[in-house]
TIVEXVEX-632554 format. One line per field, with one value per residue (C-alpha): residue number from 1; x, y, z. Coordinates in nm, 3 decimals, always signed. Each point is the difference from the previous one (the first is absolute). Example, Ala and Ser with C-alpha at 12.3 -4.5 7.8 and 13.67 -1.06 7.14 Angstrom:
2
resi: (1 | 2)
u: (+1.230 | +0.137)
v: (-0.450 | +0.344)
w: (+0.780 | -0.066)
This chain:
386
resi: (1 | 2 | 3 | 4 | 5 | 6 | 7 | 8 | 9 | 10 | 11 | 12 | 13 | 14 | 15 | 16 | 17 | 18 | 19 | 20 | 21 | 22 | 23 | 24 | 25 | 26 | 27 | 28 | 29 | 30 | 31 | 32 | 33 | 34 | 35 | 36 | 37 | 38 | 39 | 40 | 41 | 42 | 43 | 44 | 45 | 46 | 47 | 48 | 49 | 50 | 51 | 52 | 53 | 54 | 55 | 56 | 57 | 58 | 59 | 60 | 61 | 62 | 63 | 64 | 65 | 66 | 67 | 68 | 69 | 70 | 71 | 72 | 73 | 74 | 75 | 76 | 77 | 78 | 79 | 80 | 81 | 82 | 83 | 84 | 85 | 86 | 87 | 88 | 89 | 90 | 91 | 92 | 93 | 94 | 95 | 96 | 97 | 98 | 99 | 100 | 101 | 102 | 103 | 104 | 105 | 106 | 107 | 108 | 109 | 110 | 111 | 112 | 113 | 114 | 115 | 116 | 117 | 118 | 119 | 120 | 121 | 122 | 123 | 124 | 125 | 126 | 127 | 128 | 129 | 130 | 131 | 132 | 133 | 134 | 135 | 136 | 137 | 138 | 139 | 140 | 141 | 142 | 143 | 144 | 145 | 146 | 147 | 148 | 149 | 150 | 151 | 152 | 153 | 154 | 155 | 156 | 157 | 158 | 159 | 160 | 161 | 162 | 163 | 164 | 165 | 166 | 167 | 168 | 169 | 170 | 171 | 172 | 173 | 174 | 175 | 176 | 177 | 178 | 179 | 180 | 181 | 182 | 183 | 184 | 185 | 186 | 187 | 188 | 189 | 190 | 191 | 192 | 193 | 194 | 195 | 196 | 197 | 198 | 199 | 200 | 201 | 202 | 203 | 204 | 205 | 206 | 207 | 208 | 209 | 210 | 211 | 212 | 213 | 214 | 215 | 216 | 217 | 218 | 219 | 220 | 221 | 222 | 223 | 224 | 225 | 226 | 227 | 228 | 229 | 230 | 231 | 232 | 233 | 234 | 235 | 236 | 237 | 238 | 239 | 240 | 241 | 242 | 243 | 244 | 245 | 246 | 247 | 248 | 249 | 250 | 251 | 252 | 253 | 254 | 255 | 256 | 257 | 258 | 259 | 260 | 261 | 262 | 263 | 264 | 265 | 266 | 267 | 268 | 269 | 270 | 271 | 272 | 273 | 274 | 275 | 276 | 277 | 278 | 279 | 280 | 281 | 282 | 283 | 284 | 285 | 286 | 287 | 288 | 289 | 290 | 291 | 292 | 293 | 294 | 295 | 296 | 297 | 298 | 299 | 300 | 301 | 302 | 303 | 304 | 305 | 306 | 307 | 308 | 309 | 310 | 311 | 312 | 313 | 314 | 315 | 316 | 317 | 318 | 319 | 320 | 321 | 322 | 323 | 324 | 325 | 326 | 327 | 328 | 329 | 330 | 331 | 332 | 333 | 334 | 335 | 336 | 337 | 338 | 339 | 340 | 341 | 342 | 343 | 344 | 345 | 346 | 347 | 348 | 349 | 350 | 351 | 352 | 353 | 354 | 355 | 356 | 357 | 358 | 359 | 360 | 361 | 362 | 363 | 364 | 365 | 366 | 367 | 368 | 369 | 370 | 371 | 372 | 373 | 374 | 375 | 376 | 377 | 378 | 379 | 380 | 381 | 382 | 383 | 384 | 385 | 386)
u: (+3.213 | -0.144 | -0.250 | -0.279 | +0.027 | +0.031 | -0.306 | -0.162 | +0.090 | -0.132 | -0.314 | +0.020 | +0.052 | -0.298 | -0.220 | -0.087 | +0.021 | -0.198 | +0.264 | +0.265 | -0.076 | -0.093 | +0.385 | +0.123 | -0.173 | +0.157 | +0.367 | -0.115 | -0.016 | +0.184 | +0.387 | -0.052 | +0.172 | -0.195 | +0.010 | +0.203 | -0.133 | +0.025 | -0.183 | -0.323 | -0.013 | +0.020 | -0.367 | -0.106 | +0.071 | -0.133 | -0.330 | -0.032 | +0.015 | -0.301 | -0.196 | +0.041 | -0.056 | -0.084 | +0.289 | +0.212 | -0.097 | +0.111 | +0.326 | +0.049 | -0.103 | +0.227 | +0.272 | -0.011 | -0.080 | +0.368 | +0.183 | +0.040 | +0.001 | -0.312 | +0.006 | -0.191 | -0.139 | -0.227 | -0.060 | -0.176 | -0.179 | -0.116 | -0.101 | -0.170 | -0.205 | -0.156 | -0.178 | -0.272 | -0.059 | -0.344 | +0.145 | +0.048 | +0.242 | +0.202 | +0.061 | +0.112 | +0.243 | +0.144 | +0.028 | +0.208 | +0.216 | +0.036 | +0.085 | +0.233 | +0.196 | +0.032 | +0.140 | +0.236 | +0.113 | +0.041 | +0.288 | -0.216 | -0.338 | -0.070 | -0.286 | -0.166 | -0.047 | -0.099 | -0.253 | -0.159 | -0.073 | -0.128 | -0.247 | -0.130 | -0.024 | -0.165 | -0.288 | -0.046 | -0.059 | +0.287 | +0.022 | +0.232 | +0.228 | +0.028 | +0.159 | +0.250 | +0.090 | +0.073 | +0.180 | +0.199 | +0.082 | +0.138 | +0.231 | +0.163 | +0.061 | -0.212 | -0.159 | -0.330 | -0.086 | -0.298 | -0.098 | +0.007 | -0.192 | -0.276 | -0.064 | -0.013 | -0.242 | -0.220 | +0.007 | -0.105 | -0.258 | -0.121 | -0.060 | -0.130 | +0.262 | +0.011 | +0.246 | +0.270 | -0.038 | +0.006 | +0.336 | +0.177 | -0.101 | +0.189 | +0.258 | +0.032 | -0.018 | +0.248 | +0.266 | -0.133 | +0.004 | -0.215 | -0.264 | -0.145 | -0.312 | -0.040 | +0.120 | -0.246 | -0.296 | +0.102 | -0.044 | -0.311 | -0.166 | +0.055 | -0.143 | -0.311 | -0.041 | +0.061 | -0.299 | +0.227 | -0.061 | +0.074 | +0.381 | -0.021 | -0.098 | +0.280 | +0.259 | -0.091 | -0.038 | +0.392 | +0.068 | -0.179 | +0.218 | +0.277 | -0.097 | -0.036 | -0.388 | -0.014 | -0.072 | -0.352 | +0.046 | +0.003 | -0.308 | -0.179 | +0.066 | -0.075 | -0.337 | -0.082 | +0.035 | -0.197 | -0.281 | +0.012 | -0.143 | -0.221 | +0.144 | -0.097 | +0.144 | +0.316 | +0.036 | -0.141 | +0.300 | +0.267 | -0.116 | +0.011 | +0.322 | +0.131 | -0.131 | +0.163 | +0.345 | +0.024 | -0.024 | -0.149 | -0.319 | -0.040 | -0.232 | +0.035 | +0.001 | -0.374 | -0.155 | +0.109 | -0.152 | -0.359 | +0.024 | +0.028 | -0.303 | -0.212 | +0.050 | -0.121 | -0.288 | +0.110 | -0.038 | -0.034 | +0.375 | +0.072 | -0.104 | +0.169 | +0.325 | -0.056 | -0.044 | +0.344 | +0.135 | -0.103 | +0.097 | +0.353 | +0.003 | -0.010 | -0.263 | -0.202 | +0.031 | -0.162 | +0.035 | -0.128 | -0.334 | -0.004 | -0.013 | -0.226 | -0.268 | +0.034 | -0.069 | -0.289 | -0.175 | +0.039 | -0.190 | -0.228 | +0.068 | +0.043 | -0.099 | +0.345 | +0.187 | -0.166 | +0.122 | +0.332 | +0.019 | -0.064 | +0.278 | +0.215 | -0.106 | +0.051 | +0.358 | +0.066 | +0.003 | -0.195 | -0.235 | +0.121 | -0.220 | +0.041 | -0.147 | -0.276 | -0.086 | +0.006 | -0.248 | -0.246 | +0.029 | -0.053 | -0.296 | -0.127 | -0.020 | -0.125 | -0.268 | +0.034 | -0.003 | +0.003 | +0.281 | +0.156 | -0.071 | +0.146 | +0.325 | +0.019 | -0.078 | +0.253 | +0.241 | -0.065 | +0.076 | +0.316 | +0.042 | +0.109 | -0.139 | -0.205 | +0.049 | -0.129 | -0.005 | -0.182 | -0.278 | -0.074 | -0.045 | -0.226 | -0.208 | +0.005 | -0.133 | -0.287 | -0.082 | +0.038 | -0.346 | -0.176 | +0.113 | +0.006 | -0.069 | +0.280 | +0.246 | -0.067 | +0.049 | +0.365 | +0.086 | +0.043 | +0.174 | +0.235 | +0.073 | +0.061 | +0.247 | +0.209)
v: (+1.705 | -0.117 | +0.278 | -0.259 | -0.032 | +0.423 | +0.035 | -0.263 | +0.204 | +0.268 | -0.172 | -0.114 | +0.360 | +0.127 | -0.302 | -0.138 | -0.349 | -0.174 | +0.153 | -0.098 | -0.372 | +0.034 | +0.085 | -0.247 | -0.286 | +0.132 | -0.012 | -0.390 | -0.120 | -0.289 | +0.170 | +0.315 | +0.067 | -0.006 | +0.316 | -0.076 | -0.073 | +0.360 | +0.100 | -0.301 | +0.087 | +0.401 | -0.077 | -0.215 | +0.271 | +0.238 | -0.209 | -0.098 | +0.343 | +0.103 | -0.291 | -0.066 | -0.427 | -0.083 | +0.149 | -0.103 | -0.359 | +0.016 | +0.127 | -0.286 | -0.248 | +0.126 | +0.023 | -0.358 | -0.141 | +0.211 | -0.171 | +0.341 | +0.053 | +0.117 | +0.202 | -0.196 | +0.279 | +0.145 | -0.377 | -0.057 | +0.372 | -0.142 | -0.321 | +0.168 | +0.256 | -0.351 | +0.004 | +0.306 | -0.183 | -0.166 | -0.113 | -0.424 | +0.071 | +0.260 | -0.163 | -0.323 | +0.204 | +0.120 | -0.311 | -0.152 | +0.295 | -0.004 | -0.401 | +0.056 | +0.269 | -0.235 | -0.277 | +0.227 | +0.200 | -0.260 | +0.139 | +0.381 | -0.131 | +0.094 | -0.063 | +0.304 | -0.145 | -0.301 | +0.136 | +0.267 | -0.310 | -0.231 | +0.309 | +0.053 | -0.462 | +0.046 | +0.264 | -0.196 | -0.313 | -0.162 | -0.230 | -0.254 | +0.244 | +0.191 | -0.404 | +0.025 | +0.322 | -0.080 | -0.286 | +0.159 | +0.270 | -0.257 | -0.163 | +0.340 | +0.029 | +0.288 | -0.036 | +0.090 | +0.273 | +0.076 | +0.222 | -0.330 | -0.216 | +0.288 | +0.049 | -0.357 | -0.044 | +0.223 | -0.108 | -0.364 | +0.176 | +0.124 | -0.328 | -0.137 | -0.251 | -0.058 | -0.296 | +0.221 | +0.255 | -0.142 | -0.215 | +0.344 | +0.102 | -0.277 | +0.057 | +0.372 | -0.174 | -0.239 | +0.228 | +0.303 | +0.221 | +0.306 | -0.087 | +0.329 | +0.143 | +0.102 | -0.346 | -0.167 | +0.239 | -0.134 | -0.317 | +0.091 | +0.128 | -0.265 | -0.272 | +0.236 | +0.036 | -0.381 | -0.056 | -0.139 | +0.207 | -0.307 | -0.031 | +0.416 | +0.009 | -0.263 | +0.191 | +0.298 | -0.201 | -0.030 | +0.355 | +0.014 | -0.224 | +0.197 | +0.402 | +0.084 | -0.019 | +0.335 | +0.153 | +0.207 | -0.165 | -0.326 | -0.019 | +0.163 | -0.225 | -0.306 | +0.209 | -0.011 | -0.359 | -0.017 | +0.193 | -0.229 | -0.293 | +0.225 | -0.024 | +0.294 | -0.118 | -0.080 | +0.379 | +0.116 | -0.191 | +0.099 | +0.385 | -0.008 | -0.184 | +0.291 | +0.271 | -0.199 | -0.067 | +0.407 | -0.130 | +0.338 | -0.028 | +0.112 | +0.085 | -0.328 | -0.161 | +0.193 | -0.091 | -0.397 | +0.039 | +0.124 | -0.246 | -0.254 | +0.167 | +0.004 | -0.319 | -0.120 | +0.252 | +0.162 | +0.304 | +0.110 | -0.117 | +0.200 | +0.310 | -0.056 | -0.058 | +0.373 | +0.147 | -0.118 | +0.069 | +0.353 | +0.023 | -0.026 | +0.298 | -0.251 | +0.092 | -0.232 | -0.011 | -0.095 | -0.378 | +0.038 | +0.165 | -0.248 | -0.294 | +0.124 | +0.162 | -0.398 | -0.172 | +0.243 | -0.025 | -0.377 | -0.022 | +0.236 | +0.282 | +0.240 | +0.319 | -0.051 | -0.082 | +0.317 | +0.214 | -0.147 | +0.096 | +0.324 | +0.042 | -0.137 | +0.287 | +0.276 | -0.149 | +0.057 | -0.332 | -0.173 | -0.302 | -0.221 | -0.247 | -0.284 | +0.239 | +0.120 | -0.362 | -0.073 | +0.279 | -0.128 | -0.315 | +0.099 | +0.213 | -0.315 | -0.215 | +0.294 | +0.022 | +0.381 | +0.054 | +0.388 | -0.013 | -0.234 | +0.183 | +0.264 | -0.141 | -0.104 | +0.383 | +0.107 | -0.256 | +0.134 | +0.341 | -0.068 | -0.173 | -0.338 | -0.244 | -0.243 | -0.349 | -0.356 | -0.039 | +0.337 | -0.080 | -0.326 | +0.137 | +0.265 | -0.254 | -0.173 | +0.368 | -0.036 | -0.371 | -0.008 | +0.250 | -0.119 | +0.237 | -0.246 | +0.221 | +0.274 | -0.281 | -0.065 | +0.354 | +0.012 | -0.194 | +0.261 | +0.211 | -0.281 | -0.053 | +0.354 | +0.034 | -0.320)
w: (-4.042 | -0.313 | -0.185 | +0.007 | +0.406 | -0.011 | -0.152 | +0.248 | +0.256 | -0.152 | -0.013 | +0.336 | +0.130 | -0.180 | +0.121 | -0.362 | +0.124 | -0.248 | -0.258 | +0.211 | +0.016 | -0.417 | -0.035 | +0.240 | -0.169 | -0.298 | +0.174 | +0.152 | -0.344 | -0.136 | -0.123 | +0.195 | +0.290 | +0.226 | +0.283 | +0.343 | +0.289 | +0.154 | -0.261 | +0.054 | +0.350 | -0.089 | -0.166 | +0.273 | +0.245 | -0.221 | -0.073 | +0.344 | +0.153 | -0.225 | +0.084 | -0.338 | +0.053 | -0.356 | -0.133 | +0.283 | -0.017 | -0.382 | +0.054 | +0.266 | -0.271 | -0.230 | +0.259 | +0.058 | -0.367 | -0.042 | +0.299 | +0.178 | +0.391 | +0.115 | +0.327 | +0.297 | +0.150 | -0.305 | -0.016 | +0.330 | -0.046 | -0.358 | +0.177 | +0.282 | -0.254 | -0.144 | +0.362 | -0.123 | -0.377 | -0.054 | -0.343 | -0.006 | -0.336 | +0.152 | +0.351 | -0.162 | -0.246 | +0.302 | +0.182 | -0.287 | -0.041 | +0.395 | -0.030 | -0.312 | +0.241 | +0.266 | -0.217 | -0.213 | +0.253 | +0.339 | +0.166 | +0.027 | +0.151 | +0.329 | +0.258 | -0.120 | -0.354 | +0.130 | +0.241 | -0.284 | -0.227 | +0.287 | +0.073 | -0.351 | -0.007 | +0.361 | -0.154 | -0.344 | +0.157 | -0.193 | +0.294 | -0.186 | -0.134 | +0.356 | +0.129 | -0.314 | +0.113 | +0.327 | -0.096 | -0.229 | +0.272 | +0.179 | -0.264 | -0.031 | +0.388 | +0.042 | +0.376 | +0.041 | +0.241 | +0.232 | -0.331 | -0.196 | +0.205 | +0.086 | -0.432 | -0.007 | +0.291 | -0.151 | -0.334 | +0.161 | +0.190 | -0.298 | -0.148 | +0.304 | +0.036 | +0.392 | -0.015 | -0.178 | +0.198 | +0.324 | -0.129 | -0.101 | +0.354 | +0.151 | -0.231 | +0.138 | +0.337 | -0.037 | -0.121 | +0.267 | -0.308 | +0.036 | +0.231 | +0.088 | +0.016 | -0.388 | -0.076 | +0.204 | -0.085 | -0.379 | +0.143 | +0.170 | -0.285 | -0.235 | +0.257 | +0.034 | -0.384 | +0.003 | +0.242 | +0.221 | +0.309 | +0.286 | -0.225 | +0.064 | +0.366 | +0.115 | -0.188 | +0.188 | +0.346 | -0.100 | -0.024 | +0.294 | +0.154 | -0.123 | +0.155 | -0.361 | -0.071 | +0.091 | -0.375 | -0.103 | -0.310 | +0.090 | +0.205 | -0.275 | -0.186 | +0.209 | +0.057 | -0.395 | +0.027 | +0.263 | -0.211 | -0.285 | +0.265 | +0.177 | +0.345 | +0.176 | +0.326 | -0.126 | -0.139 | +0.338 | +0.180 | -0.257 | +0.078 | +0.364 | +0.023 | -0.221 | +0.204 | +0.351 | -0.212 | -0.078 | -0.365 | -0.235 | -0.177 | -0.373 | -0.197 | -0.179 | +0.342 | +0.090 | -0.355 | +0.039 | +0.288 | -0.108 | -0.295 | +0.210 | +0.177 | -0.287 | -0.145 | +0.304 | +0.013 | +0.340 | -0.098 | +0.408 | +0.003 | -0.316 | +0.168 | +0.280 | -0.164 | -0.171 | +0.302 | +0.097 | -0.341 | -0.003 | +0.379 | -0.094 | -0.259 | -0.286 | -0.273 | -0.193 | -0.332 | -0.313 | +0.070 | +0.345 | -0.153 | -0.270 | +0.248 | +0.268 | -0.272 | -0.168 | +0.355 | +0.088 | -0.306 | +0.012 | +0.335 | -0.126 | +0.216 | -0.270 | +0.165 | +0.172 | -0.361 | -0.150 | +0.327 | -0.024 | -0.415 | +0.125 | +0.253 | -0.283 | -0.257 | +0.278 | +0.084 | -0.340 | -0.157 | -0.284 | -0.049 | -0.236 | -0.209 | +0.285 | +0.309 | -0.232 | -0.114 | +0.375 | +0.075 | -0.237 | +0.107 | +0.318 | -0.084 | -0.191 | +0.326 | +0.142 | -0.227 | -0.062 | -0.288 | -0.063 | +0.194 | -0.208 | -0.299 | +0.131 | +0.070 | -0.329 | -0.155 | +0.218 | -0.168 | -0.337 | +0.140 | +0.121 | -0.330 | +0.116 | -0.235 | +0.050 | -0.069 | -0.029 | +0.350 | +0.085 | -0.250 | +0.113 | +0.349 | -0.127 | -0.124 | +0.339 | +0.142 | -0.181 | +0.003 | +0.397 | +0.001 | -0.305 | -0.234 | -0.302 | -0.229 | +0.099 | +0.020 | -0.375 | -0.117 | +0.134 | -0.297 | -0.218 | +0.207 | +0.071 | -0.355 | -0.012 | +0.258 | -0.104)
């Protein structure tokens, strides 16, 4: 061992990474010998470990710019930390490290680096680079997996391509690869996000079909599609069938329901479906609240919304800005306005601010009696809270 790869590891053990990737550009440099590839993959473990990414991803840059063997596993867990970035730059630097890898290094990519990269393509939107990908996957004779085709369902879903993703669906069909319940909810979910909800429903009547329909999931899903077109009935069907079937309700399954419910300004139904909700020792929670305080105060029973804001503070929860904009609102229909006012001192109390949204409704507040005037003088308090 050289002293220059001693003192890396010196480095290493003491966690001065940025240091550590200083001196190995140094050793990278044109008529230096460059380190081994024990050592590169020493750093990458090292960096990795520590969740050190920026550092890691140089050391992989330099690894390959040297025409050293990178280790695939701390390159799918580099891959798979792009997942949690927000930064365009950095998630396309490690794309084209990631693709550099692959084409370097063919005989050592797996599934699993495959399916990372389709993941982080799927969630960018990189639709067109996802199909190279794919293809590519296939020129090295890496077979897809139920894992495969669910990341690239999704990522279709995503972009609200229903055409691609019911042709990978077929695909999974035709080669009776990892049709299963998750699979199919992937499917599921990407029709609904797709507004495709008749494609959704007939791929269920398969499961059906099948004996293997019986999955919470799945009909809570189907029942969130069935919100986003206001069928009420649809839900209501979907729910008793689950309940005959021995099928568990959620949580998630209780609040598609009341969604539905209030969208369709039932809130009769709504009730009723709490009732059964809280009947079988599941509590509500704060998106339960935050939909049944929105549909009262939209039919103006806001007596109801303000009781039910009150439950929610004594169960330990806390209004957000959306459930107090929806209590003023509903106050605003209401015409009440001290108790609208109120709402919106309580607000500033629990020191949730105020926004656009909550201004213009307190304007509404006061329009809806007369209050011209009142409505005016909000101005400066807006500009004051902005």
């Amino acid at each position: 061992m050289t002293s220059a790869e001693q003192l890396l590891r010196a480095l290493l053990h003491g966690q001065l990474h940025g240091r550590a990737v200083e001196l190995l550009q140094g050793l990278c440099q044109p008529g230096a010998s460059a380190p081994s590839d024990q050592v590169f993959n020493s750093m990458l473990d090292s960096t990795v470990r520590t969740r050190s990414y920026g550092e890691a991803w140089d050391v992989l840059e330099l690894l390959l710019k040297c025409g050293r063997k990178a280790d695939k596993y701390f390159v799918s867990i580099l891959t798979k930390s792009l997942e949690a970035s927000n930064d365009k730059r950095w998630v396309r630097r490690g794309i084209s490290l990631v693709d550099k890898f692959i084409e370097q290094q063919r005989e050592d990519v797996d599934e699993i680096v495959f399916n990372s990269l389709l993941n982080v393509l799927g969630q960018t939107g990189d639709m067109q680079k996802l199909q190279q990908t794919l293809n590519k996957m296939n020129d090295y004779g890496v077979a897809p997996s139920a894992v495969t085709f669910g990341t690239v369902v999704k990522a279709y879903g995503r972009a609200r391509d229903t055409e691609s993703v019911i042709k990978v669906w077929n695909q999974m069909r035709s080669r009776c690869l990892g049709i299963n319940p998750v699979t199919c909810g992937c499917v599921l979910d990407a029709c609904v996000k797709c507004n495709s909800l008749d494609k959704a429903m007939a791929i269920f009547q398969e499961m059906r079909m099948q004996g293997m329909h019986k999955n919470t999931v799945l009909y809570a899903t189907l029942i969130k599609g069935l919100a986003k077109v206001r069928d009420l009935q649809g839900a209501m069907n979907l729910y008793h069938e689950m309940r005959m079937e021995g099928v568990p309700c959620n949580l998630v399954t209780f609040n598609s329901l009341m969604d539905v419910c209030v969208r369709c300004g039932d809130l009769q139904t709504a009730a009723y479906f709490l009732q059964d909700m809280m009947g079988m020792g599941i509590d509500p929670d704060l998106i339960t609240f935050s939909t049944l305080i929105k549909g009262y105060s939209h039919i103006g029973e806001v007596h109801k919304a303000l009781a039910l804001s009150k439950e929610l503070k004594a169960r330990g929860l806390k209004c957000d800005e959306i459930m107090y904009n929806s209590l003023i609102d509903g106050c605003a229909k209401a015409r009440k306005v001290s108790e609208g006012l109120a709402v919106f001192e309580e607000m500033l109390q629990s020191r949730v601010q105020p926004s656009n949204i909550t201004f213009s409704i307190l304007v509404k507040l006061h329009f809806e009696v007369g209050q011209i005037a009142e409505a005016f003088r909000l101005v400066p308090t807006f500009v004051c809270y902005r």
